[in-house]
N, C-alpha and C positions, 0 to 999 in steps of 0.2 A: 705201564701204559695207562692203568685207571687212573694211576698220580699223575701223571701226564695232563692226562683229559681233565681232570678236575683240577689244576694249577691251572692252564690253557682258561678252564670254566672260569675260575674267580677273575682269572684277570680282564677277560669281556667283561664280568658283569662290574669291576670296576670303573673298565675304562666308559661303560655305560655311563653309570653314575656319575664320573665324574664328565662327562659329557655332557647329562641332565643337566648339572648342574652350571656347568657353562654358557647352556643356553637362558636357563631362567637368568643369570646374570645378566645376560646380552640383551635380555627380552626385556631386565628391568630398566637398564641401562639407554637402551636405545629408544629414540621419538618415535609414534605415529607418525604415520601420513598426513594427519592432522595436526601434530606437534610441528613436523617439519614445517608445514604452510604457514602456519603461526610464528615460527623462529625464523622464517626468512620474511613475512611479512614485517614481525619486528626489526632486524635487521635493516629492512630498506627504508623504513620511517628514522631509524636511527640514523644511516649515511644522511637521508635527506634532512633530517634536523642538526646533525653534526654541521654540513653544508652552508645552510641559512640560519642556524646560531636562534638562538632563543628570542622573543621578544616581535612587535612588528616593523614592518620595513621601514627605511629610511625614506625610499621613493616608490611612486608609485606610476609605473605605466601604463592609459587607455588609449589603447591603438583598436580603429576599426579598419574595417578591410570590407569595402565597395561589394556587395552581393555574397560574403560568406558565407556557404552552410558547414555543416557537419560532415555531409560526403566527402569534402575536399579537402579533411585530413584524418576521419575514421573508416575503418576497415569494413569494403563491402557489406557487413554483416552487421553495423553499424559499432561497432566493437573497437574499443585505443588500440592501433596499430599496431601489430609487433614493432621491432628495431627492424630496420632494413627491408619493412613491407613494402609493396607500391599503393603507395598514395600522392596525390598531387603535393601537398604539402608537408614535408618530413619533417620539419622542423620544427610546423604547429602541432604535427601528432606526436612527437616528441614530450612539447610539453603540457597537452592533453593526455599521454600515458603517466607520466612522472606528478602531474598536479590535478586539477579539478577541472573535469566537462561536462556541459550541459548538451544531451542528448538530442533536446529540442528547446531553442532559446525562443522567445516570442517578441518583438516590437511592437509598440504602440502601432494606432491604426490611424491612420492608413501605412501602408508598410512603404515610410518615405524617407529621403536621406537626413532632411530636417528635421522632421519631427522626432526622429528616431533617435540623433545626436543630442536635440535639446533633453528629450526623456534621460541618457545617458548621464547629462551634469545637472539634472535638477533634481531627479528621482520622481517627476511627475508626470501627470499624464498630459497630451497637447490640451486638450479644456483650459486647463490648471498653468502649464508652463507658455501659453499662446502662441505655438512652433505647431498649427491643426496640417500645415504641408509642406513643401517645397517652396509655397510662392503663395501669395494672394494676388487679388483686383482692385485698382480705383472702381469709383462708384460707373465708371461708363465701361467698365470692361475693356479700355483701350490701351492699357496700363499694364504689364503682370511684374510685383512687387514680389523679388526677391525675398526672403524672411535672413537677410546680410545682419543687420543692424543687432549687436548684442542688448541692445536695449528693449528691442520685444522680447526677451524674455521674462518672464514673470514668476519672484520667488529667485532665492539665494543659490546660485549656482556653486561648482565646485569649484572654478578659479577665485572666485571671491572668497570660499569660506579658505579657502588655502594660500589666501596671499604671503600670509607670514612667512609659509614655508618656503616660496618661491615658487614661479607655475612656467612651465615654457608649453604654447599651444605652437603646432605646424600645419594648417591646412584642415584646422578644427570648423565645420559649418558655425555661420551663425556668432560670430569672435569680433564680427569689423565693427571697433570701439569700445571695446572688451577693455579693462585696468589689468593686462597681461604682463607682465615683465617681459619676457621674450616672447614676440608674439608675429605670425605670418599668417594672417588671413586665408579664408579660402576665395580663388579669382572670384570677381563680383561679376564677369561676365559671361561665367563657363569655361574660359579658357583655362590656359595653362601659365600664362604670364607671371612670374613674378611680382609687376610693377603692382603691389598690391597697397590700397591706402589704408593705411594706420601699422602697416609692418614696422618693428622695430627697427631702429637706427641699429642697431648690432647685429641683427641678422639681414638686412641690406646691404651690410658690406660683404657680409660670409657669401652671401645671396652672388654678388660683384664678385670676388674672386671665386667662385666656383664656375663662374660664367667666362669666365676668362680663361680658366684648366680646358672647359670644355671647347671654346674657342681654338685653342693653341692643340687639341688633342685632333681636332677636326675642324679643320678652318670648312672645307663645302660644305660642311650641316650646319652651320653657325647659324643660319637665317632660321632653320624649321627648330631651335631649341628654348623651351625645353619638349620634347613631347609629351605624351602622357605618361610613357618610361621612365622616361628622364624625369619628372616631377616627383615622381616616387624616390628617386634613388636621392633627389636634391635636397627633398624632406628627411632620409635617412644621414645623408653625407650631413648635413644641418644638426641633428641630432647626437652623431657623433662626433663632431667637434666640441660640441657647447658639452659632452661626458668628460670629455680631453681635458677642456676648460677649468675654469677655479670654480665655477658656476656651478650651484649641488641643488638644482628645484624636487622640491618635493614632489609635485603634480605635473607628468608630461602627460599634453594630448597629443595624439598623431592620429591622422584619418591619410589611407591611402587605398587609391579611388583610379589606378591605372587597372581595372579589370572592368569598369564601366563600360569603356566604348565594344569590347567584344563581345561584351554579353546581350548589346544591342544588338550589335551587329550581326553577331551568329548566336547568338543563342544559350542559355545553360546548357553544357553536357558536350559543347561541344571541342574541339580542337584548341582552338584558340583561346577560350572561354580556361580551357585545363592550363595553357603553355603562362596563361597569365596569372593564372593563381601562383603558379609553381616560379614566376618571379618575383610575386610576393614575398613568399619562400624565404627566397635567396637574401632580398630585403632584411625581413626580420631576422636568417640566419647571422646577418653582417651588423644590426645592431645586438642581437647576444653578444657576437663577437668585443663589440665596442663597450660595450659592459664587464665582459669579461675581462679584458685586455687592461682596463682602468680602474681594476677593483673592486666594481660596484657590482657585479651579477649577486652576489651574497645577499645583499643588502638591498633587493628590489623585487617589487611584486609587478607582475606582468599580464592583466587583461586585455585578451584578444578579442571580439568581437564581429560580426557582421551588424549590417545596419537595416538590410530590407531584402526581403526575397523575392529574387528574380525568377520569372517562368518561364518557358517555352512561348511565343505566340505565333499565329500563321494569319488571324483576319483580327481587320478592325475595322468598329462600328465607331460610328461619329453622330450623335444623338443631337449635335448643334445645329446639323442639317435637319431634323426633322421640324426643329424646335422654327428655325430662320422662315423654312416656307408655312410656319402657320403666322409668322409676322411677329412671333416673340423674342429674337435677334435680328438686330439692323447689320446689315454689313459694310463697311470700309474697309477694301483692300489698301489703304493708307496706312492704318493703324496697325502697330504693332502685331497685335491679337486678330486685326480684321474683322474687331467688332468696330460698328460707330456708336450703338446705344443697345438696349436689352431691358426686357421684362421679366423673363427667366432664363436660364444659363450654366451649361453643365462644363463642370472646370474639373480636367482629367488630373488621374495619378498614376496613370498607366490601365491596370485592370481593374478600376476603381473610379468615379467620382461625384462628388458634390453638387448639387442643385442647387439655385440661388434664385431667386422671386425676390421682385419688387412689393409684394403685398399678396394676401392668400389668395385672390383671387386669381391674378398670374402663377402662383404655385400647383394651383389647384387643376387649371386648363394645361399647365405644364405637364403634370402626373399625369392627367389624362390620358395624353396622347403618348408619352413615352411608353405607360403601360401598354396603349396597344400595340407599339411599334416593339416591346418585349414579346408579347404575345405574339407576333407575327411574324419576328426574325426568329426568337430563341437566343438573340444574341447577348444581352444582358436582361438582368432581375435587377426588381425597384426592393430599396432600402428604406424601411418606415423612419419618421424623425425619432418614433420612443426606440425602435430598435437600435438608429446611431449612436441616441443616450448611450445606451449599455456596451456599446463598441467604445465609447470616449470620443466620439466624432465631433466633427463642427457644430458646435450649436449652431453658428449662424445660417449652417444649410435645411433646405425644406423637407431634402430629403437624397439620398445617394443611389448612385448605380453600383451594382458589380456583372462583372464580367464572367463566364464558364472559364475553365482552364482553355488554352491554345488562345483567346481572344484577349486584346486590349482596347481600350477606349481611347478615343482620339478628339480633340479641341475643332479639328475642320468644321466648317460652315458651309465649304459647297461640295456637290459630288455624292455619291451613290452614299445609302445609310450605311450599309457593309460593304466590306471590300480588301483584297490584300490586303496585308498589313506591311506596313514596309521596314518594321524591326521586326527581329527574331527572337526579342525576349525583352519584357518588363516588369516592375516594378509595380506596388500599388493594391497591394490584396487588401480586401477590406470582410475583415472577418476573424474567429477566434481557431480557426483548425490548425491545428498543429501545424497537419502535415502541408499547407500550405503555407504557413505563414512562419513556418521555424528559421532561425539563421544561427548561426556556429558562435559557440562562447567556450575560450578556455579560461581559466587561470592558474599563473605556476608564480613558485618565487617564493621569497618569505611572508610570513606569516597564512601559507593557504597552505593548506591539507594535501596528503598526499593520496594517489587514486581513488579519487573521491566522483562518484558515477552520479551527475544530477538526473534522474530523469525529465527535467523541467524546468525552466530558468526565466525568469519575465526581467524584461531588460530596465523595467522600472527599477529592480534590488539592486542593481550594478551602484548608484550614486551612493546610495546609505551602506552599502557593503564596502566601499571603496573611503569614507566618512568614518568608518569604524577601524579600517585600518591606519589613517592619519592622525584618528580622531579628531575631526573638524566637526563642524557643528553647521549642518544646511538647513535646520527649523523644524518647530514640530507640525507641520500640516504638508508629510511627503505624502506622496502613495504610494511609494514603495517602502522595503525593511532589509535590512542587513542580511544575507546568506548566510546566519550563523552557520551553517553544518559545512561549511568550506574554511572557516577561518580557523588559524592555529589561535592567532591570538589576537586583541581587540585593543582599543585604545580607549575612555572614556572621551567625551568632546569637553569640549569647557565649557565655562556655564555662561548663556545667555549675555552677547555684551551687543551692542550698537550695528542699528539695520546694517544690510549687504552696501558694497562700495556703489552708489550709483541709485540707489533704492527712492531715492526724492523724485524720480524721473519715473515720469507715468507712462506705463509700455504702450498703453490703449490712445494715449495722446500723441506720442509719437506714431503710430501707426494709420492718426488722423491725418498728420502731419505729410505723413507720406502719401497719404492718399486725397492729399491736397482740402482738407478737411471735413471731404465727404465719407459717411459710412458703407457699408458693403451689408449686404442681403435685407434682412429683415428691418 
């Protein structure tokens, strides 16, 4: 029995040891909880470089999207969405998890569709690139001048430095007259029309049979197409044929701008405002597709952006009426604008605008009296001309409004100072706060980093970040700088050769031009 037990004994304390020792094996053997995160963080850099292959992309896509933030493809928490979460957009949170976002992107100011596009291909600020809004004035204020004409720009854009490679712009602001290859303006009237002047002869015909699909698809809608739906999908349907095509541009623009009219209408945040992001969506999901389908996802970097942030609003104030009854707006319900002449003159951007004087003295009786009409509504606050400086504003203004949140500023002449407002959401923050004035930026594709978390993004770095991936050369006086900490890999530009295409053409002349050779403010 004691040999028993002591046989029995040795062989536990064996199988101990040899136990021990299995574990220390296993203990040496096996990763941390830290190793693991590491070895599948490698691992997923690995697929995604396997993917997009070494080196930077062949082409390079900048799609904006009319009032994008960050809500409307990251997770409540403001966090890259899981797979399969709800977000409005799955497809951009898709490739905001897989590549690079900016947490809060910032636009030049005023937060406008033009000015914010010009900053996107020049890397400059509106000062600098002369895109300061949506529109200007003839000298009588009876006039409001689109900024259509690619010739007010000022300073070497990206279609220019990229012609060699080939450029296709679709519905890019600010293009009409542009040295484009394939090129489709954005309407000169607001509209939706097609019949756009300086569009290319190749995409007028693509433009002609796709009108014709939709004609035969639905003869009783024929008359109301394209809508604002439909313009998006026509810009997409456009894009992916000319992938189809022998056609290989280095440089696409797309701007799609069918989420405009709801966010007017109803508002950020609301119903409609969601259903239309979410066919942006479906949009961008169907040129991946057409990328993918024709070989080229590999081989393409893809930045998404918004252009301006839109708010909530419920009143607006109109500061032209207080300005009219002291006698420093003449009115003409004839005119355009409903101006017939003007001494000083506040030209909106939604919650935002500019002051204009004929000379200080009218600037000065202007300020005045606006300041007490701030002081007595609460409805907006005055903007110093040194404080504009430092915003990048109009020089040629005396000085700016802004508006509280819920309130926009309105161009009217007659009628109460405040008063409903009769959108539910605008445009036009004039200020540095994040949290007002952020709009949504991913980028995915080759040569850009994978889960890479910006907390900060200034939409000036898009042109030089986008220059370095081409390697094109847009001049040394940008004010913005390449995103190194997103980029895998970089291109040198080449060395200094002969001004941008069009560069003899004075932007400030032409803009005399248009405004019939009178100046504007000061």
């Amino acid at each position: 029995m004691e040999r028993n037990e002591t046989k029995t004994g040795s062989f536990r304390g064996a199988g101990l040891g040899l136990g021990l020792c299995l574990l220390a094996a296993l203990a040496c053997a096996t990763p941390t909880l830290e190793d693991q995160r590491t070895l599948t963080a490698d691992a997923v850099d690995l697929r995604n470089e396997a993917r997009f292959g070494d080196g930077p992309p062949s082409r390079v896509f900048l799609i904006t999207v009319a009032g994008l933030r960050p809500v409307d493809y990251l997770d409540p928490f403001g966090h890259a969405a899981a797979e399969g979460a709800h977000v409005h957009m799955p497809t951009l949170a898709r490739l905001a998890r897989e590549g690079a976002t900016g947490l809060a992107a910032r636009p030049p100011a005023p937060s406008a569709a033009r000015a914010t596009h010009a900053t996107l291909v020049t890397g400059r600020t509106p000062p600098h690139h002369g895109i300061i809004a949506d529109a200007t004035l003839d000298r009588e204020g009876t006039r409001s001048l689109p900024f259509h004409d690619s010739r007010l720009l000022v300073g070497t854009t990206l279609w220019d430095a990229a012609v060699a490679k080939g450029v296709v712009s679709l519905g890019w602001p600010t293009t009409t007259g542009a040295r484009i290859e394939l090129l489709l303006p954005e309407p000169v009237d607001g509209g939706v029309a097609f019949d756009r002047p300086g569009t290319s002869p190749a995409l007028t015909r693509e433009i002609a049979t796709l009108a014709a699909e939709a004609l035969e698809a639905n003869a009783e809608a024929a008359g109301a197409w394209p809508t604002a739906v439909q313009e998006d999908g026509v810009l997409v349907d456009l894009a992916c044929r000319l992938i189809a095509s022998e056609r290989d541009a280095g440089l696409w623009l797309l701007r799609l701008d069918q989420t405009l009219g709801p966010l007017a209408a109803f508002g950020p945040g609301s119903v409609e405002v969601d259903d239309a992001f979410g066919r942006v969506d479906a949009d961008l999901e169907r040129l991946t597709g057409c990328l993918a389908a024709n070989g080229q996802l590999e081989d393409v970097a893809i930045i998404v952006t918004g252009d301006a942030a839109h708010h909530p609003v419920h009143t607006r104030v109109a500061p032209n009426t207080a300005l009219a009854r002291r006698g420093l707006v003449g009115r003409d319900p004839r005119a355009s604008t409903g101006v017939r002449s003007w001494l000083a003159l506040a030209r909106s951007h939604g919650r935002s605008a500019y002051v204009y004087a004929r000379d200080a003295a009218n600037a000065i009786d202007a300020r005045k009296l606006l300041r007490e009409e701030a002081d007595r509504t609460g409805a907006f606050e005055l903007v110093s001309a040194k404080e504009l400086a430092v915003l990048d504003g109009d020089p040629n203004a005396w000085f700016a409004l802004v508006a509280p949140p819920g309130i926009v500023i309105t161009d009217d002449l007659a009628g109460p100072l405040v008063a409903p407002a009769r959108v539910r959401g605008a445009p036009g923050v004039l200020g540095d706060a994040l949290d007002e004035t952020s709009v949504g930026f991913v980028a995915w594709g080759r040569g850009i980093r994978n889960h890479v978390r910006l907390p900060f993004v200034d939409l000036l770095d898009v042109a030089p970040t986008i220059s370095a991936l081409l390697g094109l050369r847009l001049g040394d006086d940008l004010d913005g700088d390449p995103i190194l900490g997103i980029l895998r890999a970089a291109v040198e530009p080449p060395p200094p050769g002969p001004k941008r295409l069009g560069q003899e053409l004075d932007a400030d002349a032409r803009l005399r031009e248009m405004r019939r050779g009178r100046e504007v403010g000061r």
